[in-house]
C-alpha positions as CSV (number, residue, x, y, z in Angstrom):
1,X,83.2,-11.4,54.2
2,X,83.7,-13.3,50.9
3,X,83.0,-17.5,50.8
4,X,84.9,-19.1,48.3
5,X,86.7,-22.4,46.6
6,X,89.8,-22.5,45.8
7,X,91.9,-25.7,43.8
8,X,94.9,-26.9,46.2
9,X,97.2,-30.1,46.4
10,X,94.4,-31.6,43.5
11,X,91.4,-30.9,45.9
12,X,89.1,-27.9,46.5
13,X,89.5,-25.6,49.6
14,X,86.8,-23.5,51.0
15,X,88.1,-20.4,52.1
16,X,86.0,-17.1,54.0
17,X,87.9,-13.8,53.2
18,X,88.0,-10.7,55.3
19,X,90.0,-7.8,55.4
20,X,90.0,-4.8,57.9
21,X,87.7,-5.5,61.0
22,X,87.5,-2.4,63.2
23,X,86.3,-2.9,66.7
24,X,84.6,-0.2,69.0
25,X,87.3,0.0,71.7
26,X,84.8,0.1,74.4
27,X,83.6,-3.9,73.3
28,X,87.2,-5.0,73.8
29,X,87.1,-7.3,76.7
30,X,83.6,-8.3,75.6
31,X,84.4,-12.0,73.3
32,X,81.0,-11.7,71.4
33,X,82.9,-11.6,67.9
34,X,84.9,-14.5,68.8
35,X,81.7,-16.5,69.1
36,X,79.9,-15.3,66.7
37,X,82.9,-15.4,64.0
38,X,83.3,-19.6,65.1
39,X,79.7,-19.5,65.0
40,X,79.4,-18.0,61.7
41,X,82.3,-20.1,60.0
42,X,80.9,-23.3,61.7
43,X,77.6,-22.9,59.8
44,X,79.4,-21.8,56.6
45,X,81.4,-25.3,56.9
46,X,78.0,-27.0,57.5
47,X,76.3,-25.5,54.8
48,X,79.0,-26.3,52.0
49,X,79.4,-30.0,53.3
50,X,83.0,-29.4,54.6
51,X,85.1,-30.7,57.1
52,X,87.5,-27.5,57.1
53,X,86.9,-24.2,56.1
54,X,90.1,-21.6,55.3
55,X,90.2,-18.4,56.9
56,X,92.3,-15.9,54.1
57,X,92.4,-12.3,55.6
58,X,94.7,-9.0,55.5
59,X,96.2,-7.8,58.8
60,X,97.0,-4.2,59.5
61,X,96.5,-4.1,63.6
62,X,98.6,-6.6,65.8
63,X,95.2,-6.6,67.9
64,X,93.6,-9.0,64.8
65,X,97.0,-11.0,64.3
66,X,96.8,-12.0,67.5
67,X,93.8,-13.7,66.7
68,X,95.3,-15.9,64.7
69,X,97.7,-17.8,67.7
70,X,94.9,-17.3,70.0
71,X,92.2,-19.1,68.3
72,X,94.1,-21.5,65.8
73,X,97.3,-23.5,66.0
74,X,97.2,-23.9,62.3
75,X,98.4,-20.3,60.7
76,X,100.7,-18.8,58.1
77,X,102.7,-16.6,58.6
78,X,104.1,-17.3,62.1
79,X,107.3,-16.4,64.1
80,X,107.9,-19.9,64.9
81,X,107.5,-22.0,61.8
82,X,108.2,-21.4,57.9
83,X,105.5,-20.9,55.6
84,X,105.6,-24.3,53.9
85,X,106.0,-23.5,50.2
86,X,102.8,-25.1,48.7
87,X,100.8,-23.4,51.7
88,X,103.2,-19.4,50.8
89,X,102.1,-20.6,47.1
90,X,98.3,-20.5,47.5
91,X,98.8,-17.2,49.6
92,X,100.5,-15.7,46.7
93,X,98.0,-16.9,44.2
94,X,95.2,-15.7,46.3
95,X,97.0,-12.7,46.9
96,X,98.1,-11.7,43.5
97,X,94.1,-12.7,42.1
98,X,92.4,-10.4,44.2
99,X,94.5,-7.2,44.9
100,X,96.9,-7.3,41.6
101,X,100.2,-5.4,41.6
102,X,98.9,-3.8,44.9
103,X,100.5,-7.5,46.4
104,X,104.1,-7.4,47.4
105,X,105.1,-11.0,46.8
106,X,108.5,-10.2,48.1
107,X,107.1,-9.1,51.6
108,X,103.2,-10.8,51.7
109,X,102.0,-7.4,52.3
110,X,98.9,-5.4,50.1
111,X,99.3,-2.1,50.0
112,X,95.4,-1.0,49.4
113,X,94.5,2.1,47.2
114,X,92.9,3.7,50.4
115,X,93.8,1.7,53.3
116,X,91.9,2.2,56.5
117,X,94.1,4.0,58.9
118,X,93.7,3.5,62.6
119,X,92.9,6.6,64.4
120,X,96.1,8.1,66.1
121,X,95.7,6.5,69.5
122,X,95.3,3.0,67.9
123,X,98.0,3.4,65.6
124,X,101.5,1.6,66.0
125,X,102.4,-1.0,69.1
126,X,103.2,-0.3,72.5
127,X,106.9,-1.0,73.2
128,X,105.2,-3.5,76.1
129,X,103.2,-5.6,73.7
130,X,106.6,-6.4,71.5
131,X,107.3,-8.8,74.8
132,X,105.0,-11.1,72.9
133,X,106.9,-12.8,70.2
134,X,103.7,-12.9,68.1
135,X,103.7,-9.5,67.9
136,X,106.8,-8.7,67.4
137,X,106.9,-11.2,64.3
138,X,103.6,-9.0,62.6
139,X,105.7,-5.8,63.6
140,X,108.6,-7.4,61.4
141,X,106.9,-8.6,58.6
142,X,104.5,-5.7,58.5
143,X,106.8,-2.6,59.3
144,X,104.3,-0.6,57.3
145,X,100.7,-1.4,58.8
146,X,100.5,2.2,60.5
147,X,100.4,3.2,57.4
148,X,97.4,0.4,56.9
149,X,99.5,-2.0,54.8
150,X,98.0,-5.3,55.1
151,X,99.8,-8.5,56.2
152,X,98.4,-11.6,54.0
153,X,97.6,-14.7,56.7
154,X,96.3,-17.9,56.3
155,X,94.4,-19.6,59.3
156,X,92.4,-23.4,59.7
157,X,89.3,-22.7,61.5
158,X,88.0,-26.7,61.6
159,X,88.2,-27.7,65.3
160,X,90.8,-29.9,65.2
161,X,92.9,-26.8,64.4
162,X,91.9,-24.5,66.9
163,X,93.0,-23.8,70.4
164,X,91.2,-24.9,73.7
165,X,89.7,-21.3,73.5
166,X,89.1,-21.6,70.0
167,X,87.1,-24.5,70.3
168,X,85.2,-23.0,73.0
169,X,84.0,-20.0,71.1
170,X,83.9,-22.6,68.1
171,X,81.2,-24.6,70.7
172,X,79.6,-21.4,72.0
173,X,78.9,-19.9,68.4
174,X,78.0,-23.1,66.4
175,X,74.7,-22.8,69.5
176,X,73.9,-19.3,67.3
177,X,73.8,-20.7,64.5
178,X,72.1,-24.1,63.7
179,X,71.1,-25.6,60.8
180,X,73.3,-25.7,58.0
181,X,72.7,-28.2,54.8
């Protein structure tokens, strides 16, 4: 995880970075990381005096797109909205600072040097899941991610953005974490 500012429409954003996240399969049903990731992001937003805090993060796994709907109503890229072109702008710029020519501006995807794979049984969607027009958007935009190519996303993670879940893991995790400035 990587805390940072970035410039944007003449102000300063704050934005936490993550790539791959790889979850024990066992802790699946178990919505500890949700909790703790509000939690986490709430006392980051705390601690640097901010309203909003920017979650910019590579996707290879529908499992952590999914996140994104579930957690956020504020999220780029989506099957049911454009990118606005200011918001597809900073993604590029982001995108094209930290991972170079390994950034496919045409497609939003990074193709990493040594991407993390998913193990065989993980890899690739079941035909059931692409019901879910979420998933079938990452699928299309991201043909390549069993490969472990990474879909570049943009998520608000204030609570005004989030979901009625999200803010309930937002409430649950900002408990673990008090304090701030």
């Amino acid at each position: 995880m990587d805390v940072f500012d970035q410039a944007f429409r003449d102000r300063q954003m704050t934005l936490v970075y993550s790539g791959d996240t790889v979850v024990d399969s066992s802790t699946w049903s178990d919505s500890a990381l949700s909790y703790y990731w509000m939690g986490a992001v709430d006392w980051l937003r705390r601690h640097y005096g901010k309203d909003s805090i920017y979650w910019f993060l590579l996707v290879s796994g529908y499992r952590t797109y999914r996140f994104l709907p579930v957690y956020s109503d504020l999220f780029y890229p989506r099957f049911d909205r454009s990118t606005p072109e200011d918001v597809q702008s900073l993604m590029h710029e982001m995108a094209e600072a930290r991972f170079g020519d390994r950034y496919d501006r045409e497609t939003g995807v990074v193709r990493l040097a040594t991407p993390a794979i998913l193990r065989d049984e993980y890899r690739g969607i079941p035909e059931h899941r692409m019901k879910d027009p979420h998933i079938a958007f990452f699928a299309k935009r991201n043909p390549g991610h069993p490969d472990g190519d990474e879909l570049v996303c943009l998520s608000a993670l204030s609570e005004v953005h989030l979901t009625r879940l999200g803010k309930r893991m937002f409430r649950k995790g900002s408990k673990l974490f008090p304090g701030g400035r």
